[in-house]
C-alpha positions as CSV (number, residue, x, y, z in Angstrom):
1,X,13.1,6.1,-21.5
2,X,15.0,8.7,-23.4
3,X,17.5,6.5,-25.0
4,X,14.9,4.7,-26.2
5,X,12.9,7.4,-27.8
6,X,16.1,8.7,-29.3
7,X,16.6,5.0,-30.7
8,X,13.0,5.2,-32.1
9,X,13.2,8.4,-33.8
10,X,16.9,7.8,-35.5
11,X,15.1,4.9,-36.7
12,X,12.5,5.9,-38.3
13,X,14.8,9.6,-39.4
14,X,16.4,6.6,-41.1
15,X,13.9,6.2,-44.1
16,X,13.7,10.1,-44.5
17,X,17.2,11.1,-43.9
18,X,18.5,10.6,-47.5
19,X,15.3,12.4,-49.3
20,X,15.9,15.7,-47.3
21,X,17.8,17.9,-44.1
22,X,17.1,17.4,-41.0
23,X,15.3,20.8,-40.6
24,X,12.4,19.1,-43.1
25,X,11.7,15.6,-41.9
26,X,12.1,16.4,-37.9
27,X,8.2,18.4,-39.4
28,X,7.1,15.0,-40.5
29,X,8.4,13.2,-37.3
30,X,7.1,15.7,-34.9
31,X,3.9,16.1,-36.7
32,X,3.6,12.1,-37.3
33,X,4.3,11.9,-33.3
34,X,1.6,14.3,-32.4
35,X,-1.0,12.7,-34.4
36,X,0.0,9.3,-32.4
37,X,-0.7,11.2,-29.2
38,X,-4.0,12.1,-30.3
39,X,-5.0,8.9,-31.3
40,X,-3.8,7.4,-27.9
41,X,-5.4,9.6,-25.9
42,X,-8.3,8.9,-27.8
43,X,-8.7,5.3,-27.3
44,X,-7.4,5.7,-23.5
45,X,-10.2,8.6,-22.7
46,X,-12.5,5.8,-24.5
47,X,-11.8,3.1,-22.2
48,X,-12.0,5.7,-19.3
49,X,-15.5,6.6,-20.5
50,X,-16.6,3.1,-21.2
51,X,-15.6,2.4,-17.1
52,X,-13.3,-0.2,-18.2
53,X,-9.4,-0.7,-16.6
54,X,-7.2,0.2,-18.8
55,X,-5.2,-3.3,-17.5
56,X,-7.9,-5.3,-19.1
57,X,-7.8,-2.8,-22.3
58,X,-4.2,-2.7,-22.5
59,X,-3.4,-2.8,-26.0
60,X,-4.6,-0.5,-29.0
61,X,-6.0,-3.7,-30.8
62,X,-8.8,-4.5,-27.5
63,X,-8.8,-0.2,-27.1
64,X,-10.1,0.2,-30.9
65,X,-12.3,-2.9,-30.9
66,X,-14.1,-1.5,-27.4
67,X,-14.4,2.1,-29.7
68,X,-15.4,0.2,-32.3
69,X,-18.4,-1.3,-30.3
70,X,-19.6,1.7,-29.0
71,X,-19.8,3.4,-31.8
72,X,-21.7,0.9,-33.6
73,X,-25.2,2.1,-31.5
74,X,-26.2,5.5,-32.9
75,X,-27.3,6.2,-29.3
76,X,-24.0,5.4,-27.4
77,X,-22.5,6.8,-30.5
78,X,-23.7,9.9,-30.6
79,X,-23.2,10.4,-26.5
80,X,-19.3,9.2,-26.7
81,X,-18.2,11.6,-29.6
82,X,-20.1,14.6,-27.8
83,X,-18.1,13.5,-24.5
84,X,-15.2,13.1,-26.5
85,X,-15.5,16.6,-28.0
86,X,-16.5,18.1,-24.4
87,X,-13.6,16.3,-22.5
88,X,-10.3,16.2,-24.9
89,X,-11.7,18.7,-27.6
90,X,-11.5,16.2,-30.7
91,X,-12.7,12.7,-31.9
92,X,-11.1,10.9,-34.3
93,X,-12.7,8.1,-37.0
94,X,-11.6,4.3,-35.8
95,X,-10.5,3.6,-39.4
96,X,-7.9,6.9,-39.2
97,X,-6.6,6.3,-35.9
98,X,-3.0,5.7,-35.7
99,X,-3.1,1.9,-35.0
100,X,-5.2,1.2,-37.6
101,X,-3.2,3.1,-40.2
102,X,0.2,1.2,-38.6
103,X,-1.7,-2.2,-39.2
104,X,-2.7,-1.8,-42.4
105,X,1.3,-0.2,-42.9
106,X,2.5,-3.9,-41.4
107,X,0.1,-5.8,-44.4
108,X,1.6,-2.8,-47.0
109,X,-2.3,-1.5,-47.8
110,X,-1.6,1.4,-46.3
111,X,-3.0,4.5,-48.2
112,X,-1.2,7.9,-47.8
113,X,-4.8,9.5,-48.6
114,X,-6.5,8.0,-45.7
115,X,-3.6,9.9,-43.6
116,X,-4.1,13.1,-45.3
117,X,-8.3,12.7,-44.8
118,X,-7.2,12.0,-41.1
119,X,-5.0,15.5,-41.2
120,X,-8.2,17.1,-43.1
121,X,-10.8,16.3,-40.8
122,X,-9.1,17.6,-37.6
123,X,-8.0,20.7,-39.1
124,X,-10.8,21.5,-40.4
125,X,-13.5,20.4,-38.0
126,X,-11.3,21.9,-34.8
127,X,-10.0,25.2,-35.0
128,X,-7.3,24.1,-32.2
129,X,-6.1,22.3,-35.2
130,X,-5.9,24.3,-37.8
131,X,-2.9,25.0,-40.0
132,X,-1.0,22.1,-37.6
133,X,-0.4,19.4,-40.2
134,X,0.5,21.9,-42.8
135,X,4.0,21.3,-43.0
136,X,4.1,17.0,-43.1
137,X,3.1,17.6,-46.8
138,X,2.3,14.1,-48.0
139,X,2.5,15.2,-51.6
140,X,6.3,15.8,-51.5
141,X,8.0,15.0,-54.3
142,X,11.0,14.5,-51.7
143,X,9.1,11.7,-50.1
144,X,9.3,9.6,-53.5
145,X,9.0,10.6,-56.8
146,X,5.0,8.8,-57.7
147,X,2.3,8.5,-54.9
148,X,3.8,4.4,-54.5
149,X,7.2,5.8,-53.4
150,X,5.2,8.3,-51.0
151,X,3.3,5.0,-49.7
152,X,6.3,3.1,-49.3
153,X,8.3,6.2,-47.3
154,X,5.5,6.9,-44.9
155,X,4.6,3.0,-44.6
156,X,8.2,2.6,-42.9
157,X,8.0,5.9,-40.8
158,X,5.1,5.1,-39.8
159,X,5.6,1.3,-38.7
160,X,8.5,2.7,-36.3
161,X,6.6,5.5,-35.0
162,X,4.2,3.5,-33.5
163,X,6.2,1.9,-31.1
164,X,7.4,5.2,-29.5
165,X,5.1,5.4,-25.9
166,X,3.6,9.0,-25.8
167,X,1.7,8.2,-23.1
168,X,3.5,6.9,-20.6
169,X,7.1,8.9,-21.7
170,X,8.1,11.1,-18.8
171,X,8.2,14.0,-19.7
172,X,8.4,16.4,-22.7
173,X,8.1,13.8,-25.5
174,X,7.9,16.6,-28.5
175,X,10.7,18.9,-26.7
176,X,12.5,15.4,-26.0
177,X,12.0,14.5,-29.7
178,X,12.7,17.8,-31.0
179,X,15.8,18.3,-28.6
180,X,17.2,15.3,-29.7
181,X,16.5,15.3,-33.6
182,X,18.1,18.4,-33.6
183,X,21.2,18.0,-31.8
184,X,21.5,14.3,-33.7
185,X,21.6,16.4,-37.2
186,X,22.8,19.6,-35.8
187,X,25.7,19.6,-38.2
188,X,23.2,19.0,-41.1
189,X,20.2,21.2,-39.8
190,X,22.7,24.0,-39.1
191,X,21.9,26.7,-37.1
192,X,18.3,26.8,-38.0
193,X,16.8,23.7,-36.3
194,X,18.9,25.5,-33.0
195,X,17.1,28.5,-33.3
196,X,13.8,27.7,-31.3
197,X,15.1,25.3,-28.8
198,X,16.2,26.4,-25.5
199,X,18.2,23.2,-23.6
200,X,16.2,21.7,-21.1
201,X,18.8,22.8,-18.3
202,X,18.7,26.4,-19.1
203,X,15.4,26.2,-19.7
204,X,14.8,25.0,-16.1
205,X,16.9,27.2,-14.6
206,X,15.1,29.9,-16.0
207,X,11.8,28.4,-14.9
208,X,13.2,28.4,-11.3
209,X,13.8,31.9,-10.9
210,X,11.1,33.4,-12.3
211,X,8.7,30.9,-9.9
212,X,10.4,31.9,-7.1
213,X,8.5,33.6,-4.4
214,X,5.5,33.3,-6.6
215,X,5.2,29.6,-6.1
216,X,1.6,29.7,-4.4
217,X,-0.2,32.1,-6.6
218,X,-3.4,31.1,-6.8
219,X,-3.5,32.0,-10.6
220,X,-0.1,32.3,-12.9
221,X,1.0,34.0,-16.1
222,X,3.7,32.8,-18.3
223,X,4.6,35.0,-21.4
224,X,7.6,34.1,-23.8
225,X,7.1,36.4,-26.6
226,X,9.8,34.8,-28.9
227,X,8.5,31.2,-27.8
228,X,10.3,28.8,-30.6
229,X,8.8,25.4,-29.2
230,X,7.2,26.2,-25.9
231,X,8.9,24.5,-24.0
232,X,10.3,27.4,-22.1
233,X,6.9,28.8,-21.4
234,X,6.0,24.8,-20.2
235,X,9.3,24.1,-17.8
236,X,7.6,26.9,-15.1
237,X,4.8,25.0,-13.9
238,X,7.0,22.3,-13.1
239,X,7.9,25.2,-10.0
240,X,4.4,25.9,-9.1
241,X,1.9,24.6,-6.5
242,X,-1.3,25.1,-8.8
243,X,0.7,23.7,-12.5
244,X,-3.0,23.3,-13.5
245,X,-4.0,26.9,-13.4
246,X,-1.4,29.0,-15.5
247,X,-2.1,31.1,-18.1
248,X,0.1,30.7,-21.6
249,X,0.7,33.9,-23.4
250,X,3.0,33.1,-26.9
251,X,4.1,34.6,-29.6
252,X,6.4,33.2,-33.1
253,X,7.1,34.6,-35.7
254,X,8.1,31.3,-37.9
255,X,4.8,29.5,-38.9
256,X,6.2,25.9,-38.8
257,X,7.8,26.4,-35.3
258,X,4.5,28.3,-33.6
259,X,2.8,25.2,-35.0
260,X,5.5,22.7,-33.0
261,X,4.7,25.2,-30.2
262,X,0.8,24.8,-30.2
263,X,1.2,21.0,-30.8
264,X,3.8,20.9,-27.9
265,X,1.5,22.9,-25.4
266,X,-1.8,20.6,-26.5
267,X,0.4,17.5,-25.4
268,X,0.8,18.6,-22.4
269,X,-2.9,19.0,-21.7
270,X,-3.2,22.5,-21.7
271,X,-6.4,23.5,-22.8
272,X,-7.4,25.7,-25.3
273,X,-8.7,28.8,-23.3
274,X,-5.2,28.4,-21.5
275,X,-3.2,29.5,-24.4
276,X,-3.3,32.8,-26.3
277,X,-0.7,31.9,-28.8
278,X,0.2,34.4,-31.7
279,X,1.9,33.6,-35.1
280,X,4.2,36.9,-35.5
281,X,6.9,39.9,-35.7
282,X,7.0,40.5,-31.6
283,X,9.5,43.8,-32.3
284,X,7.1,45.3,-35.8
285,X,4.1,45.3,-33.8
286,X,3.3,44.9,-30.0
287,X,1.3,42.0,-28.6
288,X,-0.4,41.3,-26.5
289,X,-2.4,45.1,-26.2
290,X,-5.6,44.3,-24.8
291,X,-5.8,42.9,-21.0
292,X,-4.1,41.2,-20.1
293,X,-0.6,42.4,-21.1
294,X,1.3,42.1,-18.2
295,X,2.3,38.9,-16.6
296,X,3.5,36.8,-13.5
297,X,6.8,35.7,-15.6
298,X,8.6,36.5,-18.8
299,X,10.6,34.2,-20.0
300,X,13.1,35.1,-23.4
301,X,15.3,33.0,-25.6
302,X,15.4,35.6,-28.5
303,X,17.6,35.3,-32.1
304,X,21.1,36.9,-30.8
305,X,22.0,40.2,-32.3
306,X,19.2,39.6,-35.2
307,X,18.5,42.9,-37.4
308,X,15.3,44.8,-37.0
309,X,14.1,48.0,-38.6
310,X,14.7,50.1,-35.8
311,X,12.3,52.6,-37.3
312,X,12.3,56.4,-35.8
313,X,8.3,56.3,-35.1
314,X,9.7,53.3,-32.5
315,X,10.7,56.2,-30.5
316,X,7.0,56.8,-29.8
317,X,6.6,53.1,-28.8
318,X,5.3,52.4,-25.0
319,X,7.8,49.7,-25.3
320,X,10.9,52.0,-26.1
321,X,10.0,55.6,-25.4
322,X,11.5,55.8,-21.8
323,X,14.6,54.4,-22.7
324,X,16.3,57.5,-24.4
325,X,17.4,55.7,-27.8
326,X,16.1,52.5,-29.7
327,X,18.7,49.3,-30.0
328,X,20.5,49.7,-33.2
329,X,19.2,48.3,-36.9
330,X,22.1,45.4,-36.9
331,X,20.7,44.0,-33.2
332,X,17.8,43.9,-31.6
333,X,19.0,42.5,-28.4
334,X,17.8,45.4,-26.9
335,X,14.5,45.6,-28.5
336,X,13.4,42.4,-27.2
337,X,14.3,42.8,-23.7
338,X,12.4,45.5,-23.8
339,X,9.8,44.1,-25.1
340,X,9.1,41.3,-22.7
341,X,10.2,44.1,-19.6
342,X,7.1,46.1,-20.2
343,X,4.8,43.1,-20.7
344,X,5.8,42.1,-16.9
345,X,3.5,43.0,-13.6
346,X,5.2,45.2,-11.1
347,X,5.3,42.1,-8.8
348,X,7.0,39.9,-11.8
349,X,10.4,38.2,-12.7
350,X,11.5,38.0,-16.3
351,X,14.9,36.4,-17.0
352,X,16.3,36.4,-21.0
353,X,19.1,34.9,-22.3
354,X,21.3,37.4,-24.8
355,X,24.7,37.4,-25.8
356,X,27.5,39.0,-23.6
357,X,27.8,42.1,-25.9
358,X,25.0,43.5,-24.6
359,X,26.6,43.4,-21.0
360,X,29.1,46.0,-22.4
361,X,28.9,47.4,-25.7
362,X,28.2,51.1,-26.1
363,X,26.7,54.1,-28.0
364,X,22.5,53.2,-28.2
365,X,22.6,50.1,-25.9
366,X,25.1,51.9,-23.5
367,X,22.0,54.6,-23.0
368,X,19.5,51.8,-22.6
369,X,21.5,49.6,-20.1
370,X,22.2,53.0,-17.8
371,X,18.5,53.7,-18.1
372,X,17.9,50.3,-16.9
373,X,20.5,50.4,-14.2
374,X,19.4,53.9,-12.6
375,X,16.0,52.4,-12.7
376,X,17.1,49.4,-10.8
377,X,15.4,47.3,-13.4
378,X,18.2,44.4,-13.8
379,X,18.7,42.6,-10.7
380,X,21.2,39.6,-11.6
381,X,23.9,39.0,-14.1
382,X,24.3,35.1,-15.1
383,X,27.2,34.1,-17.1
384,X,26.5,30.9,-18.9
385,X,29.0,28.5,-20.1
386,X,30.1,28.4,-24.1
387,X,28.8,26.0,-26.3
388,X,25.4,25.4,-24.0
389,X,22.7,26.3,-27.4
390,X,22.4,24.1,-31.0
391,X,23.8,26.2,-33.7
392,X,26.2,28.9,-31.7
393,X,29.4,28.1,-29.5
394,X,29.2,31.5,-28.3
395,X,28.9,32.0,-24.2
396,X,25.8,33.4,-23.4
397,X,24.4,35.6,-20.4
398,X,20.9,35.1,-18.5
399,X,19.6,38.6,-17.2
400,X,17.3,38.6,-14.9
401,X,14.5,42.1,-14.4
402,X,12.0,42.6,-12.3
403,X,9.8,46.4,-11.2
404,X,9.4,48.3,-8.6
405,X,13.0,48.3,-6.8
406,X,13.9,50.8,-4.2
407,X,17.5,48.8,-4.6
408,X,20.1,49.4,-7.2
409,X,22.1,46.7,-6.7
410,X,22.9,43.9,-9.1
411,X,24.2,40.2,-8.0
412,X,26.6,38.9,-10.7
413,X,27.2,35.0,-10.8
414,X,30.2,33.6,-13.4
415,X,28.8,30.2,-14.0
416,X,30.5,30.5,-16.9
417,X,33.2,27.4,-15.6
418,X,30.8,24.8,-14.5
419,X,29.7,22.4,-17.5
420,X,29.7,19.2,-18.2
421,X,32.1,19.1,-21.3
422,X,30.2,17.2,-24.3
423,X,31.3,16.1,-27.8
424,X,29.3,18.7,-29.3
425,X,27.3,20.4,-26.8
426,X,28.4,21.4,-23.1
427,X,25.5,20.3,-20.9
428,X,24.7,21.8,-17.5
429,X,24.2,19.1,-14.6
430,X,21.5,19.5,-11.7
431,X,24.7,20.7,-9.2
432,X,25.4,23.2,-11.8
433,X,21.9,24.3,-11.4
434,X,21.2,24.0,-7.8
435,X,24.6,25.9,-7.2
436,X,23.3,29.0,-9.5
437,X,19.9,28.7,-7.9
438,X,21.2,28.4,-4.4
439,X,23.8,31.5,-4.8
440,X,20.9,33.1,-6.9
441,X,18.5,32.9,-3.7
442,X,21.3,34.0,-0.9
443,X,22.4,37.0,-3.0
444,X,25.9,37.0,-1.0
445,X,29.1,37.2,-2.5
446,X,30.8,34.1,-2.9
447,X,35.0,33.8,-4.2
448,X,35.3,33.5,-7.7
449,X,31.9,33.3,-8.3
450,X,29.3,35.7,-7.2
451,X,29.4,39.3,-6.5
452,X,26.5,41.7,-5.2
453,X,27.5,45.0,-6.7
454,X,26.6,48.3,-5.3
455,X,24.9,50.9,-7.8
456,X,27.9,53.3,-6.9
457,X,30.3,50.3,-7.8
458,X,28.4,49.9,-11.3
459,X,28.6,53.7,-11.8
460,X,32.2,54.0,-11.3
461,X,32.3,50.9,-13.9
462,X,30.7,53.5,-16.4
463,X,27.9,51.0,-16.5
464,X,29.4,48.4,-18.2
465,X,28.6,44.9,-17.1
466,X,30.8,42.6,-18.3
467,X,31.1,39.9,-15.7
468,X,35.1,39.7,-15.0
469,X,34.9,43.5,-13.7
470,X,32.6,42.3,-10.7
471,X,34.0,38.4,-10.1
472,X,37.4,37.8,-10.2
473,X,38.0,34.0,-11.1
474,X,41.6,34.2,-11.5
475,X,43.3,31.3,-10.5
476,X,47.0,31.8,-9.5
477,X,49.4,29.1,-11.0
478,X,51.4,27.0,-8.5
479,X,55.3,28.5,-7.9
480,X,57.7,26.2,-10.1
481,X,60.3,24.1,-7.6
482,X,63.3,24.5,-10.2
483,X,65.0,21.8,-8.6
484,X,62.3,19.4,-8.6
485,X,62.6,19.9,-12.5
486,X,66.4,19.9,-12.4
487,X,65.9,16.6,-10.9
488,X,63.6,15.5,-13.2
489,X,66.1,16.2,-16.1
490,X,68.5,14.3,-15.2
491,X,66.6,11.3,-14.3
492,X,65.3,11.4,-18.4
493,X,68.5,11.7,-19.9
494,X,69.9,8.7,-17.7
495,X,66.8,6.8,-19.0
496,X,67.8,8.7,-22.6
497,X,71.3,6.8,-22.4
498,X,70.0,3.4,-21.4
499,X,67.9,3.3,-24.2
500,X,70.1,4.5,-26.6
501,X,72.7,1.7,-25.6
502,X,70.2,-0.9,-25.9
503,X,69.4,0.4,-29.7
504,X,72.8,0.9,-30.5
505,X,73.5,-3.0,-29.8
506,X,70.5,-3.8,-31.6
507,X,71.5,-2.0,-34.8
508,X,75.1,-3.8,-34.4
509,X,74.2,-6.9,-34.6
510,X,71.7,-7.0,-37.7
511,X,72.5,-8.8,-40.6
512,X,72.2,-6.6,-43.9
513,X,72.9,-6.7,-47.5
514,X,75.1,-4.5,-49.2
515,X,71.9,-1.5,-49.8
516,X,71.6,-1.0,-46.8
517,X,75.4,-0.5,-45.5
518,X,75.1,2.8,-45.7
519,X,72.2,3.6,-43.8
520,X,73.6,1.3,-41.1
521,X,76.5,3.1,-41.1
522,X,75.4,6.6,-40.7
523,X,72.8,5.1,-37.7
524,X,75.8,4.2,-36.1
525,X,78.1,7.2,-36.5
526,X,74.9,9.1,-35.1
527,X,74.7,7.4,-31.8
528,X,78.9,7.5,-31.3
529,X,78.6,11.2,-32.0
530,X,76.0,11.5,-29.6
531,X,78.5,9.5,-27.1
């Protein structure tokens, strides 16, 4: 199924990939897919309503004629689009449903103003919708220069899209979609498409750890409070025996990207009173203040070493006060670990993924990380491989926090070998993860990989965590046999002197004219010298 979504979206990428970058028309692609899922959704809650199989309804043309049908009593009409409303939150006009618009695309009378009224109504009529469509702006001049070119652009876009199956994909279609777009144009999105997208293997890894032990909880918080897509916040339910009952806290501070987020989390059927979701500066300003503001789980992929103002009135911060000094102006790796560490319940987990730097480095996050240690507050060290995230090659490190430790120890793992090596991008497999998850759960030492260190052990480390000073993975070459090599030697120049005999005949008897005696010659002289 992914391979042929992948297939689908390079397709239709196809008609926009000359007009602009990657980071512009995956917002038109995304956004296009979203309003598909809508529309479907529609039509299939329809036939639901209507008690008809969806076997007998199975295609949009019999779904939209049966919509079609009922609306056409104003009685029936006026109960379906109050159900509608009640049950998925929306309704949508048959003659802007996604179908419709593709069929009229196939007979090119396809009007890029009945899409935009389609945009209009939803985000103005729901607020769940407002702001979503903002960025596929149908007036681009990159589209085509004159509204016909726009027509024609979208026509084809839309055409292809319509074949992609939201419904029945399995899994994440807009984290699939997004995942995929950007690591297809990486090199021509850059680093900014990588910036909000934590790989689906780290991203469940994460969701393992800070499920466990908190599996059966009755009700569950999930806050990610620099949440790029969502899909972070998403991958923890997958760990939980109520998925249906969790609570999603979000914050983001770029507009189009807290939009992808909202979109990703309404695809997933999480409804509206679900998700407290905040378009933001987490570190200028903290959020959430008002109850709750602690959660179950914090999960964290922030910008690495990103600048914030590391202003002195920080220093009276709830956040940062305890900590002695504030994370310094040119990275706030610091800042938001701190952030999401007070936002977690005394019974939580958070786990964060930061560059190794702040494992070790000194001076303000030296102070911070000691505070941190003597407080018991980090309780594992994960050392990722390189090359895992879109945009940066750098190895990265998962730290895991929780409260309320009488313990001071900390369990390092150096998962840092296991990958699968890609063209681009390393992957992690599901041994990769069950081995960190496994070792993550027995909290034992294992050789050349894990290590539970003692808080006196850390202490005599001067606090510095860097992950080689607990786990030694040195591998000791094999001894050289000198006269196995010896042997082997000989053996090549024998072989050396067989072929140059054979080429030395060769060379002999060739027929040449009189330009190139001289070469001839000196080949020759060469191999009696060597003789």
């Amino acid at each position: 199924m992914g391979a042929e979504l992948n297939q689908k979206l390079f397709s239709a990428a196809d008609n926009l990939r000359s007009k602009m970058d990657a980071s512009e028309y995956k917002n038109y692609l995304l956004g296009l897919i979203f309003y598909k899922y809508l529309s479907d959704k529609l039509l299939q809650k329809v036939v639901e309503l209507a008690d008809m199989s969806l076997e007998e309804y199975d295609t949009q043309e019999k779904q939209t004629e049966l919509y079609r049908e009922l609306l056409s009593d104003e009685e029936s009409k006026k109960d379906l689009i109050a159900t509608l409303v009640d049950t998925l939150g929306y309704d949508i006009e048959p003659e802007y449903l996604f179908g419709v618009l593709t069929e009229q695309a196939k007979k090119n009378v396809f009007q890029l103003n009945e899409l935009n009224k389609a945009f209009i109504q939803l985000s103005t009529e729901y607020v769940q919708f407002n702001g979503l469509f903002d960025d596929v702006d149908l007036q681009s001049k990159k589209l085509g220069s004159d509204d016909q070119q726009r027509n024609v652009t979208i026509t084809e876009v839309i055409k292809k899209l319509n074949d992609v199956d939201v419904l029945g994909h399995d899994g994440d279609v807009i984290g699939d979609a997004y995942e995929f777009l950007i690591s297809q144009f990486a090199s021509e999105a850059g680093k900014k498409a990588g910036e909000f997208y934590t790989p689906h293997m780290v991203s469940d890894m994460m969701a393992q750890i800070v499920a466990l032990g908190q599996e059966e909880k009755k009700l569950f918080s999930v806050f990610d409070p620099t949440m790029g897509s969502g899909s972070l916040m998403l991958n923890v339910r997958n760990y939980l025996t109520y998925p249906n009952n969790v609570k999603y806290h979000g914050q983001e501070l770029n507009t189009t990207t807290y939009n992808l987020a909202k979109m990703n989390l309404i695809l997933h059927g999480v409804d509206g009173e679900d998700m407290n979701l905040r378009n933001g500066d987490t570190l200028n300003r903290d959020w959430p203040m008002d109850e709750p503001y602690t959660f179950d789980s914090v999960v964290m992929n922030p910008p690495y070493s990103a600048k914030w103002s590391a202003d002195d009135t920080f220093m009276d911060d709830s956040r940062f006060n305890r900590y002695g000094k504030l994370a310094p102006k040119s990275k706030a790796d610091f800042a938001f670990l701190l952030h999401g560490y007070y936002h977690l319940k005394e019974t939580g987990t958070m786990a964060i993924v930061l560059p190794h730097g702040v494992l070790f480095r000194g001076a303000a996050e030296g102070v911070i990380r000691k505070k941190l240690l003597e407080d018991g507050s980090i309780y594992a060290v994960i050392g990722m491989p390189a090359n895992l995230f879109f945009g940066t090659s750098i190895p990265t490190t998962v730290i895991i926090l929780k409260k309320n430790r009488t313990a001071r120890d900390v369990l390092f793992i150096d998962a840092s070998n296991d990958f699968i090596k890609g063209k681009n991008q390393n992957k992690l497999s599901e041994e990769n993860i069950e081995k960190i998850i496994a070792t993550y759960k027995e909290r034992k030492d294992v050789e050349k990989y894990a290590h539970v260190a003692s808080f006196d052990e850390i202490k005599e480390n001067d606090y510095n965590l860097n992950i080689p000073r607990y786990v030694d993975t040195f591998e000791e070459e094999e001894p050289i046999d000198l006269a196995v090599v010896g042997a082997e030697i000989k053996e090549l120049r024998k072989e050396k002197k067989v072929l140059e005999a054979s080429l030395f005949e060769t060379i002999s008897s060739l027929q040449f004219g009189a330009e190139n005696k001289e070469w001839i010659k000196g080949a020759l002289e060469v191999f009696e010298h060597d003789e």
